[in-house]
PDB file with one MODEL, atoms N, CA, C and O in Angstrom:
MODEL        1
ATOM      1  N   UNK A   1      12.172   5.302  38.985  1.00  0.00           N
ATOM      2  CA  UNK A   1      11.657   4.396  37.970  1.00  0.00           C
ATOM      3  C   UNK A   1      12.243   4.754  36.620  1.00  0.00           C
ATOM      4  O   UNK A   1      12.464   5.912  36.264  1.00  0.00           O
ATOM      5  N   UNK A   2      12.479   3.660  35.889  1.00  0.00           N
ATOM      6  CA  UNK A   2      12.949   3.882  34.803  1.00  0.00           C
ATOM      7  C   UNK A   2      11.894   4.467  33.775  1.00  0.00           C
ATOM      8  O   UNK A   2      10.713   4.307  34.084  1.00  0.00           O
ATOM      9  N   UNK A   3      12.182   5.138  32.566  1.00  0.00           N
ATOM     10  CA  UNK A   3      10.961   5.446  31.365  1.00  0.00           C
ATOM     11  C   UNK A   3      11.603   4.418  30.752  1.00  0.00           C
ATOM     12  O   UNK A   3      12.781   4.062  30.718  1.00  0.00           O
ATOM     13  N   UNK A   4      10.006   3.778  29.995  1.00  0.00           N
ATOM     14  CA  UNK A   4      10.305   3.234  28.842  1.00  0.00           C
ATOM     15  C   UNK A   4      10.213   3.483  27.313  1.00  0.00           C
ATOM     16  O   UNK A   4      10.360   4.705  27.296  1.00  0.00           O
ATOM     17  N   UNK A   5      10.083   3.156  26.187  1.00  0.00           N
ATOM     18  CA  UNK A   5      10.462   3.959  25.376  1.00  0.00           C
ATOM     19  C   UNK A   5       9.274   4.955  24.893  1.00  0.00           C
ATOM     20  O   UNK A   5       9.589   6.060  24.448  1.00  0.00           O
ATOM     21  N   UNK A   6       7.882   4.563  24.979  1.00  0.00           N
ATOM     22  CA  UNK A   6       7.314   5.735  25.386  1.00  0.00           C
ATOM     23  C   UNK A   6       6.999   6.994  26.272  1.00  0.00           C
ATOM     24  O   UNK A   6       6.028   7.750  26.282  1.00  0.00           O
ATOM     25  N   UNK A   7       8.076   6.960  26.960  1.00  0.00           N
ATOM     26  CA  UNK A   7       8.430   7.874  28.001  1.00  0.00           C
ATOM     27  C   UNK A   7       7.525   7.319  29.154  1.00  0.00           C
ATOM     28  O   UNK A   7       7.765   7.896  30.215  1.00  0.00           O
ATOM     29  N   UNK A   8       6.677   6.483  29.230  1.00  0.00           N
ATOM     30  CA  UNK A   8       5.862   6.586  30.697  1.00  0.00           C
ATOM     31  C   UNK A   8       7.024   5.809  31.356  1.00  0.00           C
ATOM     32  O   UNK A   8       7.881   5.093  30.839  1.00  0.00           O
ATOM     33  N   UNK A   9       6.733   6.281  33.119  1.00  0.00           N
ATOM     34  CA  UNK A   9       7.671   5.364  33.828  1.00  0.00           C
ATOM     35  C   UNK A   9       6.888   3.790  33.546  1.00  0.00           C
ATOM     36  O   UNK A   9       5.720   3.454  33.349  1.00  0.00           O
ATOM     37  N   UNK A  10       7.906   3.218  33.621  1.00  0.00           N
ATOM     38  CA  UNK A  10       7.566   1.707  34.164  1.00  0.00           C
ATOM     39  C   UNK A  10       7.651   1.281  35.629  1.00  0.00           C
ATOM     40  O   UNK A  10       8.589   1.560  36.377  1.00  0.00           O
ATOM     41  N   UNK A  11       6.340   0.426  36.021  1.00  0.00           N
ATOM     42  CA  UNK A  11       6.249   0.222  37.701  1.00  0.00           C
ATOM     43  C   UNK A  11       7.356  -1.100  37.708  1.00  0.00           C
ATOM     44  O   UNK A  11       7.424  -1.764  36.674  1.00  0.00           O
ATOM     45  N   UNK A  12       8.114  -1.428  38.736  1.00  0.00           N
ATOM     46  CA  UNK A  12       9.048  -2.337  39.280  1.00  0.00           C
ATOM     47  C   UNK A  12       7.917  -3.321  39.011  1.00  0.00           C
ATOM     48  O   UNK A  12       6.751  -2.928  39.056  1.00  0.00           O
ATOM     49  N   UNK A  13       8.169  -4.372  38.780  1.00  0.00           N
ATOM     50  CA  UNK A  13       7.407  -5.712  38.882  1.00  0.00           C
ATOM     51  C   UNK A  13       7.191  -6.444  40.190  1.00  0.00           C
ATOM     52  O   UNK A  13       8.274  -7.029  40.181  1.00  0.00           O
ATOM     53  N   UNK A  14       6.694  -6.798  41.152  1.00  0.00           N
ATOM     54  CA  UNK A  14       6.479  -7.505  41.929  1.00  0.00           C
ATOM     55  C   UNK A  14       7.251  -8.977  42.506  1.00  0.00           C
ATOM     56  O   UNK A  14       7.115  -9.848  41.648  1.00  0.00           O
ATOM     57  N   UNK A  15       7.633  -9.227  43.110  1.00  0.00           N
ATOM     58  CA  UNK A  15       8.668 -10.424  43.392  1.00  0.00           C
ATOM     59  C   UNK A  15       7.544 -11.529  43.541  1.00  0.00           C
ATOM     60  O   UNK A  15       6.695 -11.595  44.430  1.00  0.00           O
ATOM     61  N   UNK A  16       7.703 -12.248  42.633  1.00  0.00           N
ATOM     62  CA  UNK A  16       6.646 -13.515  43.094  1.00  0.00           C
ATOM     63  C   UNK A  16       7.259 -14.593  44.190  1.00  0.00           C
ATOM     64  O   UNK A  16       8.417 -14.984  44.044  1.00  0.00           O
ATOM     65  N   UNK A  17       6.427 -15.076  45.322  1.00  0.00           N
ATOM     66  CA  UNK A  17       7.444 -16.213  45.739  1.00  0.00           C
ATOM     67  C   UNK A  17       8.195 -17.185  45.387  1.00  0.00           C
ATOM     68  O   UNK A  17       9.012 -17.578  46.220  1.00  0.00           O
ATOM     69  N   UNK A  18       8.152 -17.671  44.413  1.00  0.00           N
ATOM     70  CA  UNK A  18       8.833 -18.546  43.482  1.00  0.00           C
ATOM     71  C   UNK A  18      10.472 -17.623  42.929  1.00  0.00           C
ATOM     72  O   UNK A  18      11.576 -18.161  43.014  1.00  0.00           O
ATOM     73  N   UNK A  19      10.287 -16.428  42.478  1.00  0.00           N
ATOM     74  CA  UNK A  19      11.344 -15.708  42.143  1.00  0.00           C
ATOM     75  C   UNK A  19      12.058 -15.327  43.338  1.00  0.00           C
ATOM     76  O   UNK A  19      13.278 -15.173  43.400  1.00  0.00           O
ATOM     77  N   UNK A  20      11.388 -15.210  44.109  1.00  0.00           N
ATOM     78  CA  UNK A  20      12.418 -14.804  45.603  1.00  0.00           C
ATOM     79  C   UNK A  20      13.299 -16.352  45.865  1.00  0.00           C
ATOM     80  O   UNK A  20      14.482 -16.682  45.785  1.00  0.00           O
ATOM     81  N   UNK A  21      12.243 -16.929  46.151  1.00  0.00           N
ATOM     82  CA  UNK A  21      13.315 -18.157  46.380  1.00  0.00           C
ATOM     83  C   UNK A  21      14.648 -18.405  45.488  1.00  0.00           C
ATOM     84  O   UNK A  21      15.785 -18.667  45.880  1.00  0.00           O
ATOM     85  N   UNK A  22      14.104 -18.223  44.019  1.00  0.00           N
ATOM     86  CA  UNK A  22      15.488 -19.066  43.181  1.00  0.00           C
ATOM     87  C   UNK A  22      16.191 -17.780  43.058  1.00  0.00           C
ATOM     88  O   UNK A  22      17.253 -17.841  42.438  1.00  0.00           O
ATOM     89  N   UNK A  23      15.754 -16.356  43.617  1.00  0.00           N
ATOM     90  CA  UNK A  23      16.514 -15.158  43.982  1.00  0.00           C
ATOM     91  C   UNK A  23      17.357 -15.604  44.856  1.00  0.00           C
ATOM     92  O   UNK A  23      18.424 -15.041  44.611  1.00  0.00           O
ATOM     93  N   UNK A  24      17.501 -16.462  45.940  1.00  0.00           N
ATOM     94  CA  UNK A  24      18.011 -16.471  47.545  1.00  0.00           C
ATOM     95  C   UNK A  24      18.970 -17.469  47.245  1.00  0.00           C
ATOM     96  O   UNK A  24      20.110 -17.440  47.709  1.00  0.00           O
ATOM     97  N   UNK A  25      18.426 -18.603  46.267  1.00  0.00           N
ATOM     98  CA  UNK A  25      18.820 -19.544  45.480  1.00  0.00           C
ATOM     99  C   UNK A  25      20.316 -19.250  45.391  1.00  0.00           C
ATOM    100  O   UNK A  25      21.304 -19.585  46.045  1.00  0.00           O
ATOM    101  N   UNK A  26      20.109 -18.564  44.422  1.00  0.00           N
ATOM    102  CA  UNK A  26      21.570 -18.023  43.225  1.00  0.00           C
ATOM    103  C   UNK A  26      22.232 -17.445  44.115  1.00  0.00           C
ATOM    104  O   UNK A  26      23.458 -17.487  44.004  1.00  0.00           O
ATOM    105  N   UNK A  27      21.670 -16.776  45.193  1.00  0.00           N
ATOM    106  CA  UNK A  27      22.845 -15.362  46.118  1.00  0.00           C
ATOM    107  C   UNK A  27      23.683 -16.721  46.853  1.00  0.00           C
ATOM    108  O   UNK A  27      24.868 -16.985  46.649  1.00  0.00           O
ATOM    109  N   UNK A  28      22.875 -17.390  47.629  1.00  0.00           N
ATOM    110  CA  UNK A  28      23.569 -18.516  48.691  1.00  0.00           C
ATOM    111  C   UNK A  28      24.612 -19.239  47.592  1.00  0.00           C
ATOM    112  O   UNK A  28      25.600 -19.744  48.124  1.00  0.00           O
ATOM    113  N   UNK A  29      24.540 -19.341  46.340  1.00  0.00           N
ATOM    114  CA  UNK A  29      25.249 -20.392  45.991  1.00  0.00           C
ATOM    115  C   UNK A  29      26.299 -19.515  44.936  1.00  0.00           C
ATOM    116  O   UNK A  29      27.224 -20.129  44.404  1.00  0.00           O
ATOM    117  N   UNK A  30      26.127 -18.219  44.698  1.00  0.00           N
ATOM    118  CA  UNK A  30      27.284 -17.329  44.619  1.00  0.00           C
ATOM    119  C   UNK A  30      28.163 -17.328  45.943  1.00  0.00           C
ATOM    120  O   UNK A  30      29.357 -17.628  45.934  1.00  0.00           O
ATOM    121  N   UNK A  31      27.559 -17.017  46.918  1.00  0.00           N
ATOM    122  CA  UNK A  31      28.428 -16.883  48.113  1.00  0.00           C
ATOM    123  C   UNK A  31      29.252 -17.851  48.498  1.00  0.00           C
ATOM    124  O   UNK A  31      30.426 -17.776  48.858  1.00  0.00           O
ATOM    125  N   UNK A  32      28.449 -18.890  48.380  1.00  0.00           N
ATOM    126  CA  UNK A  32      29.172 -21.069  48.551  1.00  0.00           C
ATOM    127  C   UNK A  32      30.636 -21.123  47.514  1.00  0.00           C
ATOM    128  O   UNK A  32      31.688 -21.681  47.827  1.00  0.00           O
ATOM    129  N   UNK A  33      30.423 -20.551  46.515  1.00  0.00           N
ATOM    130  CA  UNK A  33      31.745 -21.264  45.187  1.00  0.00           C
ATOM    131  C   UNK A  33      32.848 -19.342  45.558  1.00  0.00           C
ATOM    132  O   UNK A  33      33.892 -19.137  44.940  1.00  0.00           O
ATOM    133  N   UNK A  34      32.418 -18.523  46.355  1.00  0.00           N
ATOM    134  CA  UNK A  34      32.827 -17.024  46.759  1.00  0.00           C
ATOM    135  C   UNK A  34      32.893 -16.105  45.375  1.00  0.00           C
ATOM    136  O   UNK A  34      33.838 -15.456  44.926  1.00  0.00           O
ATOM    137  N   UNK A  35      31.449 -16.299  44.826  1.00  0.00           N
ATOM    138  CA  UNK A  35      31.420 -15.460  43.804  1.00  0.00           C
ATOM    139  C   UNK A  35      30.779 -14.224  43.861  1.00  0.00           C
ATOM    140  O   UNK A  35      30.904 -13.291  43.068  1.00  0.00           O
ATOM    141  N   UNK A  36      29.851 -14.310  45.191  1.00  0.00           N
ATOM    142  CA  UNK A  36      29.193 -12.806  45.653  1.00  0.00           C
ATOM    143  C   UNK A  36      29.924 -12.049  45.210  1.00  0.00           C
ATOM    144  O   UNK A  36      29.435 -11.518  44.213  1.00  0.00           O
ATOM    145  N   UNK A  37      31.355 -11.541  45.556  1.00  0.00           N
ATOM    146  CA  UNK A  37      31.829 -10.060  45.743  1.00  0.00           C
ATOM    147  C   UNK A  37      32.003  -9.466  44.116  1.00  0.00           C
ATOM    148  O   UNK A  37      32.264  -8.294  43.841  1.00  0.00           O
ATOM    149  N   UNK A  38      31.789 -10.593  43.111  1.00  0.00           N
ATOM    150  CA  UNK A  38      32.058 -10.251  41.650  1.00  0.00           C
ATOM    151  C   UNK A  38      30.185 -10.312  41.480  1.00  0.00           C
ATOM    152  O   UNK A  38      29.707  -9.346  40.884  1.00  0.00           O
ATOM    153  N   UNK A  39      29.390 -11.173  41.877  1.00  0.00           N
ATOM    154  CA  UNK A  39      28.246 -10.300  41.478  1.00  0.00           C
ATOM    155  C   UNK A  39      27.491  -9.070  41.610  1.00  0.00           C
ATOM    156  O   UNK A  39      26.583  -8.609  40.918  1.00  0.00           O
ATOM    157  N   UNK A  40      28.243  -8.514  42.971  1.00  0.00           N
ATOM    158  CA  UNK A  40      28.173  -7.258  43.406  1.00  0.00           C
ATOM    159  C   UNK A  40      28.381  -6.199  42.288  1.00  0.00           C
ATOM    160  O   UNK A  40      27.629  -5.440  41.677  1.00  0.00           O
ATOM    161  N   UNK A  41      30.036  -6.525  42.267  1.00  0.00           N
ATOM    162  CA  UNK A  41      30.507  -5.612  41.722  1.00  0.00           C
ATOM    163  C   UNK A  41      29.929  -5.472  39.925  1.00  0.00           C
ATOM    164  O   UNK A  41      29.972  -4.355  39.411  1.00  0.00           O
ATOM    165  N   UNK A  42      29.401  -6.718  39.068  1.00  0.00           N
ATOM    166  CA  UNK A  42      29.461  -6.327  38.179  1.00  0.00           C
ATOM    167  C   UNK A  42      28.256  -6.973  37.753  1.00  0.00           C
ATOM    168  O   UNK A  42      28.113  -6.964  36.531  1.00  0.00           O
ATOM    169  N   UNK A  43      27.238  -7.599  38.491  1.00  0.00           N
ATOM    170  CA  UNK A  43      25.775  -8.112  38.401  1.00  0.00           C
ATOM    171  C   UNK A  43      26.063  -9.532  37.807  1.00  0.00           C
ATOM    172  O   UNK A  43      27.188  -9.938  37.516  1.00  0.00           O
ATOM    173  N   UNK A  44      25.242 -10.024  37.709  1.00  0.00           N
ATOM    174  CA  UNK A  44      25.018 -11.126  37.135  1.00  0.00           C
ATOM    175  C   UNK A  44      25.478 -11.583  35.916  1.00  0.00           C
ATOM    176  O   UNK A  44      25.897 -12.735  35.809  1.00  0.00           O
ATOM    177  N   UNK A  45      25.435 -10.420  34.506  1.00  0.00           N
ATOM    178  CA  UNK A  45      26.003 -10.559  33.773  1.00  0.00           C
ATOM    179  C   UNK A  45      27.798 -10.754  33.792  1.00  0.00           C
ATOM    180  O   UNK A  45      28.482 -11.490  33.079  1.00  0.00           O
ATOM    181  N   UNK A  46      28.103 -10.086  34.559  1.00  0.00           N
ATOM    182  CA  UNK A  46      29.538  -9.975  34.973  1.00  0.00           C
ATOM    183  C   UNK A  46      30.442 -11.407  34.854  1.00  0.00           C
ATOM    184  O   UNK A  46      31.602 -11.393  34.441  1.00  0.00           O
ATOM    185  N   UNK A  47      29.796 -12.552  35.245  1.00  0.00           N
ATOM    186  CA  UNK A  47      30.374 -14.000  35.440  1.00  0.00           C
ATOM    187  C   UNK A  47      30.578 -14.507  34.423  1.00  0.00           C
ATOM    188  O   UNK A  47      29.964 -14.136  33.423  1.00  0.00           O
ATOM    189  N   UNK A  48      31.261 -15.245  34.387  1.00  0.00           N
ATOM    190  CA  UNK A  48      31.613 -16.034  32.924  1.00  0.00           C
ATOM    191  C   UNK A  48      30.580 -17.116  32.957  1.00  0.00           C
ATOM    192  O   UNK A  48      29.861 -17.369  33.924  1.00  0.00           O
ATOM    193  N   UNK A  49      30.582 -17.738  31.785  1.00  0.00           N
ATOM    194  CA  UNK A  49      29.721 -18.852  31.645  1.00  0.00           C
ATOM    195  C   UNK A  49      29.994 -20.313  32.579  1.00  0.00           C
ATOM    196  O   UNK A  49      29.132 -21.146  32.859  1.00  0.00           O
ATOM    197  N   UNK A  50      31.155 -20.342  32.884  1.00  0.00           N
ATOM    198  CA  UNK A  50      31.575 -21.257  33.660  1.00  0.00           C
ATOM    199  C   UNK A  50      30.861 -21.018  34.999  1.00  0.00           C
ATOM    200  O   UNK A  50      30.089 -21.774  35.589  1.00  0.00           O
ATOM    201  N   UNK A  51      31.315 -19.738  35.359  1.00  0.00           N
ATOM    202  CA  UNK A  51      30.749 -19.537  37.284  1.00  0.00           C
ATOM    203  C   UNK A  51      29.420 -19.736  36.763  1.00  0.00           C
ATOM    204  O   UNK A  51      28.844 -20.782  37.063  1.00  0.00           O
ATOM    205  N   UNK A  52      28.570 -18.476  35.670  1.00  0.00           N
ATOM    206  CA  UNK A  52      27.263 -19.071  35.693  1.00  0.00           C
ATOM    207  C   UNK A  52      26.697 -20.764  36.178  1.00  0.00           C
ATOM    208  O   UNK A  52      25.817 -21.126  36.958  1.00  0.00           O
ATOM    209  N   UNK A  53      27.721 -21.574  35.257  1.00  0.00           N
ATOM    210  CA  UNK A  53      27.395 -23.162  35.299  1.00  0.00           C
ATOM    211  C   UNK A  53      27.247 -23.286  36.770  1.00  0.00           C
ATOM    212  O   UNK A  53      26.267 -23.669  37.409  1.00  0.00           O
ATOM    213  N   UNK A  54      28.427 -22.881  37.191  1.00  0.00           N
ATOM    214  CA  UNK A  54      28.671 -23.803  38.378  1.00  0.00           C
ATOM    215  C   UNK A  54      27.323 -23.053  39.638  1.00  0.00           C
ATOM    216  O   UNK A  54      26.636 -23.524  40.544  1.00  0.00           O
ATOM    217  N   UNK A  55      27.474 -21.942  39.128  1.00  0.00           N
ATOM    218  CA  UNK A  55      25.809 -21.654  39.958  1.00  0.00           C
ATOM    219  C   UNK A  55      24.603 -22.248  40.000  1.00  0.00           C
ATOM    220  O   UNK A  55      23.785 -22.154  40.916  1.00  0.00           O
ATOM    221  N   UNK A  56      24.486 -22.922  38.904  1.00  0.00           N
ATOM    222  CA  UNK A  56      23.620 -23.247  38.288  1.00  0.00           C
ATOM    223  C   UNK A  56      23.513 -24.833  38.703  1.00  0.00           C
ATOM    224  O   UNK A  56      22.480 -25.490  38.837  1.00  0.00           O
ATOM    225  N   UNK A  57      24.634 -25.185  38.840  1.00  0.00           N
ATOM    226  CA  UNK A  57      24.786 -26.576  39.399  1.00  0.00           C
ATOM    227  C   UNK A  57      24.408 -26.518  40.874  1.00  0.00           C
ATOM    228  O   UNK A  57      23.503 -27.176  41.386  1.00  0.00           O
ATOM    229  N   UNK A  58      25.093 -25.776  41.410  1.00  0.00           N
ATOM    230  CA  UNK A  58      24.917 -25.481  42.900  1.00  0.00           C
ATOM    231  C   UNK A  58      23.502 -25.193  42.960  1.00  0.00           C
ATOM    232  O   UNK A  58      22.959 -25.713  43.935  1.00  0.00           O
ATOM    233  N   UNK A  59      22.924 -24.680  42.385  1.00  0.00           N
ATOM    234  CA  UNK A  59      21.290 -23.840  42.291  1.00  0.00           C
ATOM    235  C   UNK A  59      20.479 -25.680  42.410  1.00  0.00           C
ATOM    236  O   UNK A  59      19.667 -26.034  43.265  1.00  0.00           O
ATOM    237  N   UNK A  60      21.020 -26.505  41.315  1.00  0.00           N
ATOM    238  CA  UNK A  60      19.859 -27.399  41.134  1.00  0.00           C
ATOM    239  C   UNK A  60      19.967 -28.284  42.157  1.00  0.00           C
ATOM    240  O   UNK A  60      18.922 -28.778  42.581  1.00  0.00           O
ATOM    241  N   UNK A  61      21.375 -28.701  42.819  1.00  0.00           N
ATOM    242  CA  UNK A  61      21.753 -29.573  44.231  1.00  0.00           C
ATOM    243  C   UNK A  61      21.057 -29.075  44.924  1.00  0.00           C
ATOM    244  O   UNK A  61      20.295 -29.830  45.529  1.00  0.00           O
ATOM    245  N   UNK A  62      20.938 -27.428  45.225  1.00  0.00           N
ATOM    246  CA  UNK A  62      20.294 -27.101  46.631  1.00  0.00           C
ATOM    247  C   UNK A  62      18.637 -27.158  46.328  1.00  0.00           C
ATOM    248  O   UNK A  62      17.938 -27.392  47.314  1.00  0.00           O
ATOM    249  N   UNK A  63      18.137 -27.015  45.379  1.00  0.00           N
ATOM    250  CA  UNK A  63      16.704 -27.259  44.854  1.00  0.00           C
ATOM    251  C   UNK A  63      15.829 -28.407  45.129  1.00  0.00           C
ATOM    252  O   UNK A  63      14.668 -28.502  45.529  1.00  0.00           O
ATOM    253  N   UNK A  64      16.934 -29.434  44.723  1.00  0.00           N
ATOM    254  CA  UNK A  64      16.378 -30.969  44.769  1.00  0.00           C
ATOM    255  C   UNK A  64      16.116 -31.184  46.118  1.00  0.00           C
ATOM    256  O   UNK A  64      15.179 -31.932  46.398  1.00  0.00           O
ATOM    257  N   UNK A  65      16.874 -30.583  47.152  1.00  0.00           N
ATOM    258  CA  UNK A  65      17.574 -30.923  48.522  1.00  0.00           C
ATOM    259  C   UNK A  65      16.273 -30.260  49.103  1.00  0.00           C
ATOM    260  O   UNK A  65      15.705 -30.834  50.033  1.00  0.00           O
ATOM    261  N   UNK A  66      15.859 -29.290  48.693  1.00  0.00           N
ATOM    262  CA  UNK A  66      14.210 -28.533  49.593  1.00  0.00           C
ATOM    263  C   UNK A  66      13.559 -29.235  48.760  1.00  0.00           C
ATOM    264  O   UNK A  66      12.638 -28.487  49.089  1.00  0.00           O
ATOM    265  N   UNK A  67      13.115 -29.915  48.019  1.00  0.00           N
ATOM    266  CA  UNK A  67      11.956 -30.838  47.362  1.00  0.00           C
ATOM    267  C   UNK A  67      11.682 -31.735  47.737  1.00  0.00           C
ATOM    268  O   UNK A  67      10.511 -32.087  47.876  1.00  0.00           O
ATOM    269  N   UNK A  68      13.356 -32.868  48.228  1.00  0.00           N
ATOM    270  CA  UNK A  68      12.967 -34.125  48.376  1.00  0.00           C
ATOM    271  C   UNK A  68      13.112 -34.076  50.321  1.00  0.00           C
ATOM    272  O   UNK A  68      13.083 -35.091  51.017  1.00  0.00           O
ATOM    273  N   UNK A  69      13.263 -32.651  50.855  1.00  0.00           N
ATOM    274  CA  UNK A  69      13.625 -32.864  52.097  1.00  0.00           C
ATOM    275  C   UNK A  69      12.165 -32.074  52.862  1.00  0.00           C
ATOM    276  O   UNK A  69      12.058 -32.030  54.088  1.00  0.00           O
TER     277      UNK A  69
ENDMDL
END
């Protein structure tokens, strides 16, 4: 666990179901445009604003698609 700046550790936060999903979300649709192996390597921040987009695009196609299906 990490300390925070009062030195106590901080507990991990809990995955809500909602965050897991648009967690599973983003991984499937890194993997779809083959951007996994760069979020691996350098997290999320790592992507340019463009791949972000296009995740993000991909994120809301596959969203709509479990809503209206």
């Amino acid at each position: 666990m990490s300390a925070s700046a009062g030195g106590k550790p901080r507990r991990k936060k809990e995955e809500t179901d909602e965050e897991r999903r648009m967690r599973l979300l983003k991984e499937e649709a890194a993997r779809e445009l083959g951007l996994w192996d760069k979020v691996v390597a350098g997290g999320w921040g790592g992507l340019t604003a463009a791949e972000s987009g296009r995740i993000g695009g991909v994120v809301a196609r596959n969203a709509r698609g479990l809503k209206d299906g």
